[in-house]
C-alpha positions in Angstrom: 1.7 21.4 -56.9 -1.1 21.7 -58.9 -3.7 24.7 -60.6 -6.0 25.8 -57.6 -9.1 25.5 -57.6 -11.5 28.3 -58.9 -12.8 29.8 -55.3 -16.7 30.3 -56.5 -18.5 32.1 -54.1 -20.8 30.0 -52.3 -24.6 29.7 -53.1 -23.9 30.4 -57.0 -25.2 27.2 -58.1 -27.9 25.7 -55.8 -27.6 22.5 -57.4 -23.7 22.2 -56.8 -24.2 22.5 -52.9 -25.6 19.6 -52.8 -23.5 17.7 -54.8 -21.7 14.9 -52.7 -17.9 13.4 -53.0 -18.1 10.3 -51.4 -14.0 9.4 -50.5 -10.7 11.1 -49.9 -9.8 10.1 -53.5 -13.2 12.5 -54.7 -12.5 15.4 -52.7 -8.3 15.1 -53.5 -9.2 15.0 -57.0 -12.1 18.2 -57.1 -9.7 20.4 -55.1 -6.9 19.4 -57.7 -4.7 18.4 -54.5 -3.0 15.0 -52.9 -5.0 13.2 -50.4 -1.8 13.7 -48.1 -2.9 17.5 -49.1 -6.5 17.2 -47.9 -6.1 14.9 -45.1 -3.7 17.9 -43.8 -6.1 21.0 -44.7 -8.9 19.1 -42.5 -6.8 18.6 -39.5 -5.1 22.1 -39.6 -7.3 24.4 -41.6 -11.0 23.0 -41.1 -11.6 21.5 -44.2 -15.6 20.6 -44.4 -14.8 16.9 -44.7 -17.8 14.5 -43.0 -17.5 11.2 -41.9 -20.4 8.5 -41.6 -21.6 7.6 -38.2 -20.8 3.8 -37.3 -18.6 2.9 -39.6 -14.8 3.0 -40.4 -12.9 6.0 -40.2 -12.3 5.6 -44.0 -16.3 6.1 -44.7 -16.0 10.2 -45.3 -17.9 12.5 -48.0 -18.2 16.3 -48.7 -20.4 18.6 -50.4 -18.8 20.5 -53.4 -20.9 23.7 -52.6 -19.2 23.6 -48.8 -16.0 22.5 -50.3 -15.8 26.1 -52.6 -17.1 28.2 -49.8 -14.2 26.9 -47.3 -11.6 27.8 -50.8 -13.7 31.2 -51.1 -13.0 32.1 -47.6 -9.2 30.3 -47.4 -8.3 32.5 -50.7 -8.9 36.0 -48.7 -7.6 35.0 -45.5 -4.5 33.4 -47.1 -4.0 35.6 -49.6 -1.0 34.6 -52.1 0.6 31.8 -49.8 0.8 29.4 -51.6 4.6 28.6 -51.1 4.1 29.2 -47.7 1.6 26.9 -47.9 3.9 24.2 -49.5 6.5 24.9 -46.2 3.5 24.5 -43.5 2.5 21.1 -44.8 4.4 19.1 -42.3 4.1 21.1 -39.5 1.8 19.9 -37.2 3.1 20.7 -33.9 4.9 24.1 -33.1 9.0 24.0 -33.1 10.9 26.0 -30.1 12.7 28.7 -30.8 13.1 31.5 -33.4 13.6 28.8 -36.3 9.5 28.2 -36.4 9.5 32.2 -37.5 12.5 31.5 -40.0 10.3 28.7 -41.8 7.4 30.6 -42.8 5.6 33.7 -43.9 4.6 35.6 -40.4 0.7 35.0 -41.5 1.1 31.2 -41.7 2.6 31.1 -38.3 0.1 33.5 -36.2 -2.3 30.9 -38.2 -0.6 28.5 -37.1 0.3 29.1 -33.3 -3.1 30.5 -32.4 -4.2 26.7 -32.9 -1.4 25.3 -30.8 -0.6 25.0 -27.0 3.1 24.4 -26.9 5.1 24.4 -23.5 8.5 25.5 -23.8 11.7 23.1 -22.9 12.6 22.9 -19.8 16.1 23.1 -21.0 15.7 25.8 -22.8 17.0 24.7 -25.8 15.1 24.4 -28.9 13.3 21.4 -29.8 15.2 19.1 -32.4 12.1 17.8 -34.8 12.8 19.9 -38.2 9.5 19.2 -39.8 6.8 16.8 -39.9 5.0 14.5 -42.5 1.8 12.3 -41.9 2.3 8.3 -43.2 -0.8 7.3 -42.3 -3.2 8.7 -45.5 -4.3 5.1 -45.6 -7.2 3.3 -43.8 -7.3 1.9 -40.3 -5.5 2.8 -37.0 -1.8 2.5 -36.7 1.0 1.7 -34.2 4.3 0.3 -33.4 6.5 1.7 -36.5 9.7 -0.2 -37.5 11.9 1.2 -39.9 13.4 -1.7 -41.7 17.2 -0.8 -41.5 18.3 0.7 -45.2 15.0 3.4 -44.0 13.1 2.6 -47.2 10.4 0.3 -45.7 8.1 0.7 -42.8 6.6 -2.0 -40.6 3.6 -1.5 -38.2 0.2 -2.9 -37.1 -3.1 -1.7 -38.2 -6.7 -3.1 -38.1 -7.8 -1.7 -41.2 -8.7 -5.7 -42.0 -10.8 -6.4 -38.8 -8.1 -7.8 -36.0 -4.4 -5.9 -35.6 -2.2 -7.4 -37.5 1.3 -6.6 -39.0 1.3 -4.7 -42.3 4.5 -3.0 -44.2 5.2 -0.6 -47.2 7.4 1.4 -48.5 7.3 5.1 -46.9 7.8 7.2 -49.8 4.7 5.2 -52.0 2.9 2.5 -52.6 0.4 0.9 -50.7 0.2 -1.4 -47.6 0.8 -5.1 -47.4 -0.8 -7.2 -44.7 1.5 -10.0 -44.0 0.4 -12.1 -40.3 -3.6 -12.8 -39.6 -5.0 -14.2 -37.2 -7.2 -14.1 -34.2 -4.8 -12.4 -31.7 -4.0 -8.8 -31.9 -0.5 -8.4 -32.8 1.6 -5.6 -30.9 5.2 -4.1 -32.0 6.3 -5.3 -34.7 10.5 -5.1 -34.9 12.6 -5.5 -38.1 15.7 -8.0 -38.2 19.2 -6.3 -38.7 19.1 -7.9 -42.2 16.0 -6.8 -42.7 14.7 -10.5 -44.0 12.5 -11.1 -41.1 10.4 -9.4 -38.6 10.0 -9.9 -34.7 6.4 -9.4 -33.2 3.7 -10.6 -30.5 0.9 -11.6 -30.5 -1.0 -10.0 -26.9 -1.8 -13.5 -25.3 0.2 -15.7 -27.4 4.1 -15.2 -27.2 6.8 -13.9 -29.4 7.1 -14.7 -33.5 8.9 -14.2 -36.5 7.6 -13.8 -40.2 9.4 -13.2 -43.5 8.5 -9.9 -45.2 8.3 -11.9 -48.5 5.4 -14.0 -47.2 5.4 -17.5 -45.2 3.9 -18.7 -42.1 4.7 -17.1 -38.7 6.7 -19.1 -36.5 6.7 -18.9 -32.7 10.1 -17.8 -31.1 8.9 -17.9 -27.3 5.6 -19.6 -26.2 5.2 -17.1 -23.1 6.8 -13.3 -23.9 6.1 -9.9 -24.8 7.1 -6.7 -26.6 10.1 -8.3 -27.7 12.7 -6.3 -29.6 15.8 -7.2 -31.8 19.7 -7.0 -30.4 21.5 -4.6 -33.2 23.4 -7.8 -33.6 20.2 -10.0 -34.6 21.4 -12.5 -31.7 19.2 -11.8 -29.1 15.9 -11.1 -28.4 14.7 -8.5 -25.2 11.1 -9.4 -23.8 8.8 -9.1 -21.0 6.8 -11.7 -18.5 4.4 -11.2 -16.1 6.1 -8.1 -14.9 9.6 -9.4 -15.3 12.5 -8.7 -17.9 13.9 -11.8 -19.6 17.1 -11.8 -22.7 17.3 -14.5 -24.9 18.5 -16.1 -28.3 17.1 -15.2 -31.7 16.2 -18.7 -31.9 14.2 -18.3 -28.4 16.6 -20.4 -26.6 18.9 -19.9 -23.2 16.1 -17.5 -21.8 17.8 -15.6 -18.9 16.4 -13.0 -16.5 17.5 -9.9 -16.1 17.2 -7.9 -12.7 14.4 -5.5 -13.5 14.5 -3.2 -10.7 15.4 -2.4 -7.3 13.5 -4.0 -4.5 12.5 -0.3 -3.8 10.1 -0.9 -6.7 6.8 -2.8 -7.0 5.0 -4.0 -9.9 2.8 -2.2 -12.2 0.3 -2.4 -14.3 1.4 -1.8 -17.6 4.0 -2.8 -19.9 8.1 -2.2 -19.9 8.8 -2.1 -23.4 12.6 -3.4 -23.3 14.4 -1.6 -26.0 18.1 -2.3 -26.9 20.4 0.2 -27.2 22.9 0.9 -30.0 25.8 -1.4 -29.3 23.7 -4.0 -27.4 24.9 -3.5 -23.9 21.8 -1.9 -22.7 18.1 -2.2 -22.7 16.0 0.9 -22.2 12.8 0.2 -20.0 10.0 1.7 -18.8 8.8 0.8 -15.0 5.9 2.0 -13.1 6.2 2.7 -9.4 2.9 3.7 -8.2 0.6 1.8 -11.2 0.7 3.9 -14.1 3.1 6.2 -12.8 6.9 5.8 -13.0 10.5 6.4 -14.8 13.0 5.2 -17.7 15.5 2.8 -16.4 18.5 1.8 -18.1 19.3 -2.5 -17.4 22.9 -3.4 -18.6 22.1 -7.0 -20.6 25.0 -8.7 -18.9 22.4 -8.7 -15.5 24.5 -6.0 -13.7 22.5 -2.8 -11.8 19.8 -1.2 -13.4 20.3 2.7 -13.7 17.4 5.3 -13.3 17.4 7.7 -16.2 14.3 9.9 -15.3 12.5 10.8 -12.0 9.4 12.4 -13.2 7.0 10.0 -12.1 4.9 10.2 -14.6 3.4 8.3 -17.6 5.2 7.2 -19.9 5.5 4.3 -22.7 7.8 2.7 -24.9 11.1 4.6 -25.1 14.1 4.8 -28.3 17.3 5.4 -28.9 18.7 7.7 -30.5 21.9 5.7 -32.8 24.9 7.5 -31.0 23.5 5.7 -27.4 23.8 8.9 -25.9 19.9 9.5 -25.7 16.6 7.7 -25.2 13.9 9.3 -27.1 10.5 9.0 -24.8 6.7 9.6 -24.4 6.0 11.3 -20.9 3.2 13.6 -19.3 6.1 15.8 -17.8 4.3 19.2 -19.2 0.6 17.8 -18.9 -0.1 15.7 -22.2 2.1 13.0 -23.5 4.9 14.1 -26.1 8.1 13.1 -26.7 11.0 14.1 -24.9 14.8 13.7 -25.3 16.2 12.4 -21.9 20.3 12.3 -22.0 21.5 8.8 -20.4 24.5 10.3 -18.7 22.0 13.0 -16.9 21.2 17.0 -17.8 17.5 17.8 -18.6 15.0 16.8 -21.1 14.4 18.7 -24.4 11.0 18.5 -25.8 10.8 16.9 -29.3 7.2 17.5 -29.8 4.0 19.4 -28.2 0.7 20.1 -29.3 -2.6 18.3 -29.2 -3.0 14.3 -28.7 -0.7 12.0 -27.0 2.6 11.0 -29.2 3.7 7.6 -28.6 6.2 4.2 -29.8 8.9 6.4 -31.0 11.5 5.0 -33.1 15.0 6.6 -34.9 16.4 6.0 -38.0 19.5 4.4 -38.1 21.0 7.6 -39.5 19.4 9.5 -36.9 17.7 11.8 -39.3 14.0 10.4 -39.2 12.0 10.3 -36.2 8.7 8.2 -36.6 6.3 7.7 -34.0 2.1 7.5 -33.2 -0.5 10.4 -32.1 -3.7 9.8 -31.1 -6.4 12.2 -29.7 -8.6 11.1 -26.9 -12.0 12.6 -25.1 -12.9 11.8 -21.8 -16.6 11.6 -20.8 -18.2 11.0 -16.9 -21.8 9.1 -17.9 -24.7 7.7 -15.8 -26.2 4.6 -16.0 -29.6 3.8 -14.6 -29.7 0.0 -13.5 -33.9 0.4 -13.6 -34.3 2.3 -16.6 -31.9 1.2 -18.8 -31.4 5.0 -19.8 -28.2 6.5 -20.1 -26.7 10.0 -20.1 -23.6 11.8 -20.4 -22.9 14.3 -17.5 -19.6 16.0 -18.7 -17.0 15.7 -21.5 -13.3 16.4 -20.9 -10.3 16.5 -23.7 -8.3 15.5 -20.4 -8.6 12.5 -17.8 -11.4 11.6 -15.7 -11.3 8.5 -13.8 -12.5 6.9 -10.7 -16.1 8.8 -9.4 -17.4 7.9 -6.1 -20.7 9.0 -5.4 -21.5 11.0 -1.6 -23.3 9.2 0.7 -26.6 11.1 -0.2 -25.8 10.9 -3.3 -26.1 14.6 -4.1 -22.4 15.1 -5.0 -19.7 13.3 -6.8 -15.5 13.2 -6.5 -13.5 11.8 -9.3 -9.5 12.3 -10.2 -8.6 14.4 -13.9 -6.1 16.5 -14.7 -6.2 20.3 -13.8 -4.3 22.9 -15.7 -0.8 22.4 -15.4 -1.8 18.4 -16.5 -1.3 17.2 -12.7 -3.9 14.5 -11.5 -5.9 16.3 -9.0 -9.4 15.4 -6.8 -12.2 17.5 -7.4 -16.2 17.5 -6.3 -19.4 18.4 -8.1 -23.0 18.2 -7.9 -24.6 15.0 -9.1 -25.9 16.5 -12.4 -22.2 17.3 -13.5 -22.5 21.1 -12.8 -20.4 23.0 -10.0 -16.8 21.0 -10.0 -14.4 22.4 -7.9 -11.0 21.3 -7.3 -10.1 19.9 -3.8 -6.5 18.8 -4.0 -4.2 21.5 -6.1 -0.9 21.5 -4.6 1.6 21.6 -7.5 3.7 18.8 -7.9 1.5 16.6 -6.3 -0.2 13.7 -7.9 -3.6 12.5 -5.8 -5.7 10.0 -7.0 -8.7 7.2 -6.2 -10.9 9.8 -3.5 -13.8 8.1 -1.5 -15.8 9.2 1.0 -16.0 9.2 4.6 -19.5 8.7 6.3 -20.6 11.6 6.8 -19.9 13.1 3.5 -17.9 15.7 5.1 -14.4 14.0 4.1 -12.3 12.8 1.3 -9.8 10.4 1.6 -7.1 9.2 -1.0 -3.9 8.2 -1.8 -1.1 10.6 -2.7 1.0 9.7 -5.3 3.9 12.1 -5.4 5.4 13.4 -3.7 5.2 11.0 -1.4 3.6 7.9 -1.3 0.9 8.2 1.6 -2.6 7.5 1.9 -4.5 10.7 3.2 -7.6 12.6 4.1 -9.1 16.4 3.7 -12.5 18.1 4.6 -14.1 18.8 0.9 -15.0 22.5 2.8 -11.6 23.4 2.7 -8.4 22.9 4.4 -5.3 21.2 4.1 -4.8 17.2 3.8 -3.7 15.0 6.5 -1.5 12.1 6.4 -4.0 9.1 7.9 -1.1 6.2 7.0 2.0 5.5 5.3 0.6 3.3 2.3 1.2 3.2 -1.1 -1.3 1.6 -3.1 1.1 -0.6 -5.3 1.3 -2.0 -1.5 -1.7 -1.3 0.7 -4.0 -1.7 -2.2 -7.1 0.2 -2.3 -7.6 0.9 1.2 -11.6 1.2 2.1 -12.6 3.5 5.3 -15.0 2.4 7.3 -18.1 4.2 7.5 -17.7 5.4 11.3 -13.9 6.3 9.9 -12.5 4.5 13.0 -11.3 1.7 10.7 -9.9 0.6 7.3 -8.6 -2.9 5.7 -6.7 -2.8 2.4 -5.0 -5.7 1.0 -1.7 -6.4 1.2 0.5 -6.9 -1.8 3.8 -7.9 -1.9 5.4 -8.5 -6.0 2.1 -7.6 -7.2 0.7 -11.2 -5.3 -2.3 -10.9 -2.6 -0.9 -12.0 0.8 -3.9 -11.5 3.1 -6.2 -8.6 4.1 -5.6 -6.5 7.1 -7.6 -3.6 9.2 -5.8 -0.5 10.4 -7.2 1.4 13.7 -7.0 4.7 12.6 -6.4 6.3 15.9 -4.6 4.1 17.2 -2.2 2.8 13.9 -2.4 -0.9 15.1 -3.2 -3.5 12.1 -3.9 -7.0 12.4 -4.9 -9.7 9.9 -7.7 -10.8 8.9 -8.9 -14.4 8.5 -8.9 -13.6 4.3 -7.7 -12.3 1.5 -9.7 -10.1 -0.9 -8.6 -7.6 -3.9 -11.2 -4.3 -4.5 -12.8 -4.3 -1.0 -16.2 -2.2 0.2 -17.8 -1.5 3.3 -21.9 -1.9 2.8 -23.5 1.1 3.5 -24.1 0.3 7.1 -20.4 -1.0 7.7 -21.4 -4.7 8.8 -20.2 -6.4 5.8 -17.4 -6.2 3.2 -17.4 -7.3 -0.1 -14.4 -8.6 -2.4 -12.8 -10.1 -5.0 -10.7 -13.6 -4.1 -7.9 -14.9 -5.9 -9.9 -17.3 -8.0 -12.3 -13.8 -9.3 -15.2 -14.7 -7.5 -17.5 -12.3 -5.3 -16.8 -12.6 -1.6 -18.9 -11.1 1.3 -17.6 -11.0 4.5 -19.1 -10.4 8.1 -16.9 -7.5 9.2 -16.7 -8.6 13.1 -16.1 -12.3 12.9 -14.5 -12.6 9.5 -16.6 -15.0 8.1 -17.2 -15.4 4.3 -19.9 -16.4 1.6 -19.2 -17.3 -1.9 -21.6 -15.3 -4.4 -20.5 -16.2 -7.4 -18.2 -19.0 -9.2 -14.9 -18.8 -9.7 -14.4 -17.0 -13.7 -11.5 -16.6 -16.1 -12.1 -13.2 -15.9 -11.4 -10.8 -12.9 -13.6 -8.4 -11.5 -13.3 -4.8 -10.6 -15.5 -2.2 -8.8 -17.7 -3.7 -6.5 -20.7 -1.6 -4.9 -23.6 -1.6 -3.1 -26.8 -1.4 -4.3 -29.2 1.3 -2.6 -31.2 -1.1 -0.2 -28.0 -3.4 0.9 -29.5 -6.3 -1.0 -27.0 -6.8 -4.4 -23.3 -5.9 -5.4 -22.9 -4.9 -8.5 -19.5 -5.3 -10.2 -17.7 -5.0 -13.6 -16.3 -8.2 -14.9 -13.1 -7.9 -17.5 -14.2 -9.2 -20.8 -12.5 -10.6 -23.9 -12.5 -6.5 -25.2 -9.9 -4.9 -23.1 -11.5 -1.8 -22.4 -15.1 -2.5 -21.8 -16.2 -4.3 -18.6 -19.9 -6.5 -18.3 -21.8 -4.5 -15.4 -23.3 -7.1 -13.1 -25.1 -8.1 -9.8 -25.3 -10.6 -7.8 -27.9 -10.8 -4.3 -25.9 -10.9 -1.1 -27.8 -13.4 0.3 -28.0 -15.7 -2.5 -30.3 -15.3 -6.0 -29.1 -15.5 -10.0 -26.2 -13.2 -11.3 -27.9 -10.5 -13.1 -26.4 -9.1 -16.6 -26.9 -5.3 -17.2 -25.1 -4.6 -20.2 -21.2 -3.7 -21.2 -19.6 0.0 -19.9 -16.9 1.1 -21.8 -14.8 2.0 -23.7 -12.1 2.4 -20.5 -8.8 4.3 -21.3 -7.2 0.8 -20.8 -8.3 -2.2 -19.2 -7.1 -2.1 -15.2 -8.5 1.7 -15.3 -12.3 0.2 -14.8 -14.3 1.6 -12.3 -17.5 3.1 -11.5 -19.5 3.6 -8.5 -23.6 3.4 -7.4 -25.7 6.3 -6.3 -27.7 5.4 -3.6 -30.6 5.0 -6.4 -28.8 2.7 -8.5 -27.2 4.5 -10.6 -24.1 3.7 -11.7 -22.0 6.5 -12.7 -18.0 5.4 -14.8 -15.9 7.3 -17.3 -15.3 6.2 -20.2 -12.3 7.6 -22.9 -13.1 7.8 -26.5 -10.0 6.9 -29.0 -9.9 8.5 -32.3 -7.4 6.4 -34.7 -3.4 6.2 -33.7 -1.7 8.0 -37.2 1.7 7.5 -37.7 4.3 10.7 -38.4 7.6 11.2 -39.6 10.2 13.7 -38.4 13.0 14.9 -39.2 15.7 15.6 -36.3 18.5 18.1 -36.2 
C-alpha cells in the first residue's frame, strides 16, 4: 500500500475545496490508493464521493477540499490502523463467531459492527465465508458469475454497453471483454467443462453457445431458459413455461423431467435448474404460493423429486458446493435475502452471509474455496398519481417491501403488504397522506398478503400464505382473523368480495391455466360457475358489474346478475394487470405490461364504450407480475414502485 495522504485540515485553502475530480481513476490517484480501495472506503466509511444525476452509475466526481476533511477526520478516529485497515478491506458483511474479533483490531470491528445488522445462524455454527473481495470496480451492473473451471476467468452479464450482454475477464486483472450483442437481454451465462465455450439465454429467445475467443452465437434450443452445463459437458438442464426439461449439449433428445409433486402449482418466477457434482441431480428452486416456495432436489434420470428446504420463502438460483453434500442458496429465512448453506441429506441451514442488500446467483469454485455471488440494495417507495393533474408525489419510502395498496372506500385510508421487523410480510393501514401506519396482521410465522376492503371500510380481507394457505378476513379495529375459505391464490386467484360481502368470484386455476370464473356464497360456502372466464377481477363500486382480464388480454365487463359481457378493448400482446374503477363508475383504468419488464402503461378505457386513454408509464416494479396499484375515489392512483441500485459482484472465500 501506498504513502497516505497528507490529512490538511479542511478550509486551509479556499481555492482547493472547490477543486473537482471528475472519475474513480482522479480520486484513486489524489488519495494515493486503488480504485478497489476507494470504491470500498465509500461504501463502508462514507467517502464524499458524488454521482451525476441521470446518467450511468460510472458518472461520479469529488471535491479535493471534502476529500481532505473526510482524511482529517478518518486520521483521528482511526488512529494508526492502517494494517488493520489493510485486514478490513474485504469485509463487507459481519462473520459469526469469535473469529470476526480474531481478524481485526477491536476499534475496526466496533466500527465495523455498529454499521451492520447481522442475525445469528440458526445452527449455531459459525458462518463459513472467510473474507470478502468486491469484482465489480468496473462500470455497469452485474449478474450471473461463472467461474470458468481452472478459477482464473470469470464470465457474467453486464449492461455497461446499453442491452445485458455476456462479458468475461480475468478475476485477478485486466479488464472486461464483451463477447455476445444483441437486442435480447442475455441471463446466466454458464462455462463449458473445457472451458472453450460458454452456455447462456437470451430472455425471449432460447438457449446458445459462444466461444470465449470470439465467433458468432449459435442457438442450442429455440424455446428454453436458464440452462446450465452437466459437469460432464453432455447435457444441458433448462426450464419451459414452468416445466423442467434435460437435454444434449447439442440441444437434441429433449426430455422432461417431473418437476414437482401434484401438491404443487405453478409460479411465477424462474427455477434455475442447477446440476450437481456428479451429474445425478439438479438443484431447483419452486414456488408454491407465487413467489414463495423451497429448494428441491430432481434426480436427472426422471425419478422423485426431493424437498430440501421448507421455509417458504423467497428464494433464487441455488449452487453446489463440489463435494454434493450442500446447495449454497439465496433465501429471506431471517428477513432479507442472504445466502445460506442448506445440507441435502437434512440438519439446519448455516448462514454464509448477512448484512445489507439482497445476495443472489451464487456459484462455488470447483476447489470449493471461492464463493462468488451478486448484491444489490433496493428502496421501496408507495407514490400517488393524479390522473387529472398529472402531478405526482411520493407518500413514503421503505428500505423493505411495499406492494399491493388498496385504497378504503372513502378513500381516507390505505392497506398495503411490507415486511415488518422480523422480515415477515404483514398487512398494515394508514391514513391517505402516508402518515399513521399501523400493523394489522402480526402473527409470527405467518405470511399475509394482497388485503382489500370490504364495503363498509370496516374489514380487511386477504389471503394467508403460511401457514396455511387460506383466504381470510379481520376488522382493521382489532381482533383476530377469520378463515372466510379454503383458497390459495396459486388456485383461487385473486378472489374479489363483493361490496355487500355476501359474495366473492375468483378464478379458477388449475397448472397455472384459467378454467372459468366462479362465485362463492359466503354464508353459505356454495360456488357455482359462471358463464366466463376472467384473470384480475373487480366489483364496481356499486357491485353491479365486474371487470376483467380474458385470455386474449383484453378488458371485459360483466353484468354481475345475468353474466353477460362487453369487450372494451382489443385483444394485445401484452397482458394487463390491476384493473379499477374510476371515481364516478364511468372508466377502468388498468396497467398494461410493456416491452420494459418492470414498468406498466397506466390506462383507461369508458365502460360503455369511448377511445382508450394513455396516462403515462408507472414503474419501476420490483419485477414484472408484482404490478399493481389501486384508485382513490378521486382518481388517484396510488402503486409502489422499487428502486434498484446496480447488482456488484463479490468473491468469498469459504472455510
Amino acid at each position: 500500500m501506498g504513502t497516505a495522504p497528507s490529512h490538511r485540515p479542511a478550509g486551509t485553502d479556499a481555492s482547493r475545496s472547490t477543486e473537482r475530480l471528475d472519475s474513480w481513476k482522479e480520486i484513486a490517484a489524489y488519495l494515493n490508493r486503488s480504485v478497489r480501495t476507494v470504491h470500498r472506503w465509500e461504501k463502508e466509511e462514507g467517502l464524499p464521493v458524488r454521482r451525476q444525476l441521470h446518467r450511468d452509475l460510472g458518472s461520479v466526481f469529488a471535491f479535493k477540499g471534502e476529500l481532505d476533511a473526510w482524511s482529517s477526520a478518518r486520521s483521528v478516529h482511526a488512529g494508526g490502523r492502517e494494517a488493520a485497515d489493510i485486514a478490513a478491506s474485504t469485509k463487507r458483511y459481519r462473520m459469526i463467531g469469535a473469529a470476526l474479533v480474531m481478524s481485526v483490531v477491536l476499534v475496526v470491528a466496533v466500527a465495523y459492527l455498529a454499521t451492520r445488522r447481522s442475525p445469528p445462524s440458526t445452527s449455531g455454527q459459525p458462518a463459513r465465508v472467510a473474507g470478502l473481495e468486491l469484482i465489480s470496480t468496473f462500470a455497469g451492473s452485474h449478474r450471473w458469475p461463472s467461474l470458468s473451471p481452472d478459477g482464473r476467468m470469470i464470465a457474467f452479464v453486464s449492461d455497461a454497453g446499453g442491452m445485458p450482454q455476456v462479458w468475461i475477464k480475468e478475476i485477478s486483472s485486466g479488464d472486461p471483454v464483451q463477447i455476445t450483442f444483441g437486442d435480447l437481454p442475455a441471463v446466466r451465462p454458464r462455462w463449458s467443462p473445457q472451458g472453450n465455450h460458454i452456455i447462456f439465454s437470451r430472455r425471449g429467445g432460447g438457449i446458445w453457445s459462444v466461444p470465449i475467443l470470439g465467433g458468432e452465437p449459435r442457438q442450442v434450443v429455440r424455446d428454453g431458459l436458464n440452462a446450465d452445463v452437466s459437469p460432464d459437458g453432455q447435457r444441458l438442464a433448462f426450464e419451459r413455461a414452468g416445466r423442467l426439461f434435460i437435454a444434449g449439449i447439442d440441444g437434441l433428445g429433449v426430455s422432461e423431467l417431473p418437476l414437482e409433486p401434484r401438491r404443487l402449482v405453478e409460479h411465477f418466477g424462474d427455477s434455475w435448474p442447477t446440476f450437481s457434482p456428479d451429474g445425478r441431480s439438479i438443484a431447483v428452486f419452486l414456488g408454491e404460493q407465487g413467489r414463495y416456495g423451497d429448494y428441491w432436489i430432481v434426480p436427472s434420470d426422471g425419478s422423485e423429486p426431493r424437498r430440501v428446504t421448507a421455509d417458504l420463502q423467497e428464494g433464487g438460483a441455488p449452487a453446489w458446493t463440489p463435494d454434493g453434500m450442500a446447495l449454497i442458496v439465496a433465501s429471506a429465512r431471517s428477513g432479507s435475502v442472504n445466502l445460506w448453506r442448506v445440507p441435502v441429506t437434512g440438519g439446519p441451514p448455516e448462514a454464509l452471509t448477512t448484512g445489507t442488500g439482497e445476495d443472489v446467483d451464487p456459484v462455488v469454485s470447483r476447489d470449493g474455496r471461492t464463493l462468488l455471488f451478486a448484491n444489490v440494495k433496493r428502496t421501496w417507495a408507495l407514490v400517488v398519481h393524479d390522473v387529472h393533474r398529472g402531478t405526482r408525489r411520493t407518500l413514503l419510502e421503505n428500505r423493505t417491501p411495499l406492494a399491493y395498496p388498496r385504497y378504503s372506500p372513502d378513500g381516507r385510508r390505505m392497506a398495503l403488504m411490507g415486511r415488518n421487523s422480523r422480515g415477515e410480510m404483514h398487512l398494515f393501514v394508514m391514513n391517505a397522506d402516508g402518515s399513521g401506519s399501523t400493523a394489522v396482521t402480526a402473527g409470527a410465522r405467518e405470511l399475509n398478503i394482497m388485503p382489500q376492503w370490504s364495503g363498509d371500510g370496516e374489514t380487511l380481507f386477504f389471503y394467508q400464505v403460511r401457514p396455511t394457505p387460506t383466504f381470510r378476513s379481520l376488522a382493521v379495529a382489532g381482533g383476530g382473523s377469520r378463515e372466510v375459505a379454503p383458497w390459495s391464490f396459486g388456485r383461487q386467484y385473486q378472489a374479489a368480495v363483493h361490496p355487500d360481502g355476501r359474495t366473492a368470484v375468483y378464478s379458477s386455476l388449475q397448472n397455472g391455466g384459467l378454467q372459468q370464473s366462479r362465485r362463492r356464497d359466503l354464508e353459505t360456502g356454495s360456488e357455482s360457475a359462471f358463464p366466463f372466464a376472467l384473470y384480475e377481477q373487480r366489483f364496481s363500486r356499486d357491485g353491479q358489474r365486474i371487470a376483467g382480464e380474458s385470455r386474449h388480454h383484453e378488458v371485459v365487463v360483466c353484468e354481475s346478475d345475468s353474466g353477460r359481457c362487453r369487450t372494451l378493448t382489443p385483444r394485445s400482446d401484452h397482458g394487463l394487470t390491476a384493473l379499477a374503477w374510476s371515481a364516478d363508475g364511468t372508466r377502468l383504468f388498468f396497467l398494461r405490461h410493456t416491452d420494459a419488464r418492470v414498468w406498466g402503461e397506466l390506462t383507461s378505457v369508458g365502460v360503455d364504450g369511448g377511445a382508450v386513454t394513455v396516462h403515462g408509464l408507472l414503474g419501476p416494479f420490483e419485477r414484472d407480475y408484482q404490478m399493481s396499484m389501486d384508485a382513490s375515489p378521486r382518481d388517484e392512483i396510488a402503486f409502489a414502485i422499487c428502486r434498484e441500485g446496480s447488482h456488484e459482484l463479490w468473491a468469498a472465500r469459504l472455510r
